[in-house]
C-alpha positions in Angstrom: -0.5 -0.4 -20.9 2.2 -3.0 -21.4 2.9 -5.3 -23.8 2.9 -9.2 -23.7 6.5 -10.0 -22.3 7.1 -12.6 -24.5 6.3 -10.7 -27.7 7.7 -7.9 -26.4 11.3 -9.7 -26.3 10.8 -11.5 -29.6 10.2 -7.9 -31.1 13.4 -6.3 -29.7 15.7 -8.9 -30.6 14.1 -8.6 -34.4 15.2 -5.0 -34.3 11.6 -3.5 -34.0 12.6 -0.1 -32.7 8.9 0.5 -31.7 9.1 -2.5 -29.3 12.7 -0.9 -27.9 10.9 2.0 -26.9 8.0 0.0 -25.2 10.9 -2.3 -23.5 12.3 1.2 -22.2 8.9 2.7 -21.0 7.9 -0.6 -19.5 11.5 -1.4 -17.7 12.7 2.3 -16.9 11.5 2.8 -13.3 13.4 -0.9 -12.7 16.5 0.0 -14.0 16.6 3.5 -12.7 16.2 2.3 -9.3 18.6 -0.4 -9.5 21.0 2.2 -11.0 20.0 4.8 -8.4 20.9 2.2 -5.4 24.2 1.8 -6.5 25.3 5.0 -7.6 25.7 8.5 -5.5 23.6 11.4 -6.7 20.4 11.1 -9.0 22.5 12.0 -12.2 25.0 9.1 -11.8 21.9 7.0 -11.1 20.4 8.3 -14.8 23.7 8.2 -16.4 24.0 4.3 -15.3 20.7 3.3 -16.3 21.1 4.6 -19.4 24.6 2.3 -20.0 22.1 -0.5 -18.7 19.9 0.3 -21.6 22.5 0.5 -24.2 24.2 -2.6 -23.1 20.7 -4.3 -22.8 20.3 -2.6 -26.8 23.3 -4.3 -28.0 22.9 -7.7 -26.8 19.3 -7.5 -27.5 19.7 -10.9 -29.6 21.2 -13.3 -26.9 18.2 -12.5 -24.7 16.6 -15.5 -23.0 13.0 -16.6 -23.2 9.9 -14.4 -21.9 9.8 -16.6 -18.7 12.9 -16.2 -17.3 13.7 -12.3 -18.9 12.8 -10.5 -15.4 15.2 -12.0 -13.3 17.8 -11.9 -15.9 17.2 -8.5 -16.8 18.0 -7.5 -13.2 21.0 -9.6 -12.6 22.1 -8.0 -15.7 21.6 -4.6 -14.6 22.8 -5.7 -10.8 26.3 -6.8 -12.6 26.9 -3.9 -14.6 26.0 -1.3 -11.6 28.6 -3.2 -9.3 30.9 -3.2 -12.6 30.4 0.3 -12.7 30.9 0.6 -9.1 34.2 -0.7 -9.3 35.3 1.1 -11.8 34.9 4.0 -9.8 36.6 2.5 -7.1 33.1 3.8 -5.0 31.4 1.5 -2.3 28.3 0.1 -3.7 24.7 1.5 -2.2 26.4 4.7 -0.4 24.6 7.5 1.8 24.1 9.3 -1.2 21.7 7.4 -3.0 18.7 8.4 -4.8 15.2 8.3 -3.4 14.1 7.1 -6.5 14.4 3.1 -5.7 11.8 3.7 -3.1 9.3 5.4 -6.0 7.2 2.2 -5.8 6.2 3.4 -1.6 4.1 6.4 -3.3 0.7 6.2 -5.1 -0.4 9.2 -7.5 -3.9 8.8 -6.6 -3.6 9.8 -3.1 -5.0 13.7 -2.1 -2.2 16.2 -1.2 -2.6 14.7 3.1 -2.1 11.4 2.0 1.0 12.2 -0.7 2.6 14.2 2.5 2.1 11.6 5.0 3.2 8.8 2.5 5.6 11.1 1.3 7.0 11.5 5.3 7.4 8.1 5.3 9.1 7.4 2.3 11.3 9.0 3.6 11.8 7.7 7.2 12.4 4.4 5.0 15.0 5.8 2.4 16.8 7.4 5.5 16.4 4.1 7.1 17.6 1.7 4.1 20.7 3.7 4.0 21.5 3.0 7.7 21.3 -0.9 7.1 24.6 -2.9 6.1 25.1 -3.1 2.3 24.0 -7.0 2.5 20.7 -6.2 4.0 20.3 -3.1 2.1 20.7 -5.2 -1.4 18.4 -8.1 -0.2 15.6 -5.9 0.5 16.4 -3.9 -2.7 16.9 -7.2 -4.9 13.4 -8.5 -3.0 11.0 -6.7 -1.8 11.6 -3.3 -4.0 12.7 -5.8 -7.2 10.1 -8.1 -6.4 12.8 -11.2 -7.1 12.1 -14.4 -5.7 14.1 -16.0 -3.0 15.9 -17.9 -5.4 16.2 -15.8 -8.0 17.8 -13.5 -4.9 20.0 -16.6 -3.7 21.2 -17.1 -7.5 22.2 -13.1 -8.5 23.7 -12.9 -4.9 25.8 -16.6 -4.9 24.5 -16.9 -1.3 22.5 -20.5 -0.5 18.8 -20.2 0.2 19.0 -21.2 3.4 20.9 -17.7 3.7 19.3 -15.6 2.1 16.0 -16.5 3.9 17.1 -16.3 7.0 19.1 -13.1 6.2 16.0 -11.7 4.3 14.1 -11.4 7.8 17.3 -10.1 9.6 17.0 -7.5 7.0 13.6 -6.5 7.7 13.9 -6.3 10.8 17.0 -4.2 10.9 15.1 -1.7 8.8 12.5 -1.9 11.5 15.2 -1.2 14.2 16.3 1.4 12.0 13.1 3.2 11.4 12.5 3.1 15.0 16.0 4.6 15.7 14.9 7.5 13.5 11.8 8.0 15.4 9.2 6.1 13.3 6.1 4.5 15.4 3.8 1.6 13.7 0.7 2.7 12.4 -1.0 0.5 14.3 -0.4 2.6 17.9 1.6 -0.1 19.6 4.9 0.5 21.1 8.3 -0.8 19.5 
């Protein structure tokens, strides 16, 4: 169950140690798959979330308001990832990255059929979103995996809105092209 945002936020930035651990359980998944998507194996991926979380620890008390946290949560983590990135001297979102940002495709309530068959396609997808150019790959990560507005997209990435929404359907439908090159068919029977 998770807590009130807004309390949630006051509470870490008092130094409630309880409400850290909440803020971890709650935001984990979030951060580990906007680590995972810029890092190259599943350990990198853990080991950057966690610097997320620690840098997120110290500067606890310059948070902003409940309202606005999400979005600057993730361009927080987005900057530090790329940071990281370049550090490394690595390209950002390589070949190598984690299936975990795509965690959010697969439901635990399914019977073992339906976990293989979503599980199948999970998979087409990851395999899909790696073939995508890193602009397109970030845009769907940033919104439709993140769950970021188009503003809140248009803002992290410095790109107008105009942009971004016209480069947030080119996205899609490069993934589509994408699955389709990897042998995917719509559900629905028709032909690509």
């Amino acid at each position: 169950m998770a807590i009130d945002l807004s309390l949630l936020v006051d509470r870490c930035r008092a130094g409630d140690e309880l409400a850290w651990e909440a803020f971890v359980r709650q935001f984990q998944g979030r951060i580990f798959a906007i680590a995972c998507s810029y890092a190259h194996t599943r350990e990198d991926g853990r080991d950057l979330a966690q610097d997320i979380f620690v840098r997120l620890y110290e500067k606890r008390r310059l948070w902003p308001p409940a309202d606005v946290f999400v979005p600057w949560m993730i361009r927080t983590a987005r900057n530090l990832a790329v940071d990281h990135v370049r550090r490394v001297k690595a390209r950002p979102v390589g070949s190598d990255m984690s299936e975990d940002v795509l965690e959010v495709l697969e439901s635990r309530d399914r019977n073992p059929e339906e976990r293989w068959v979503a599980s199948s396609a999970k998979d087409m997808v990851w395999r899909a979103l790696r073939r995508v150019t890193a602009l397109n790959r970030e845009i769907i990560v940033l919104r439709d995996i993140q769950g970021l507005s188009l503003e809140e997209v248009a803002s992290l990435l410095r790109i107008p809105i105009g942009t971004i929404k016209s480069r947030s359907n080119r996205a899609r439908l490069e993934l589509a092209r994408k699955l389709v090159d990897l042998g995917a068919r719509p559900e629905s029977g028709a032909r690509p």
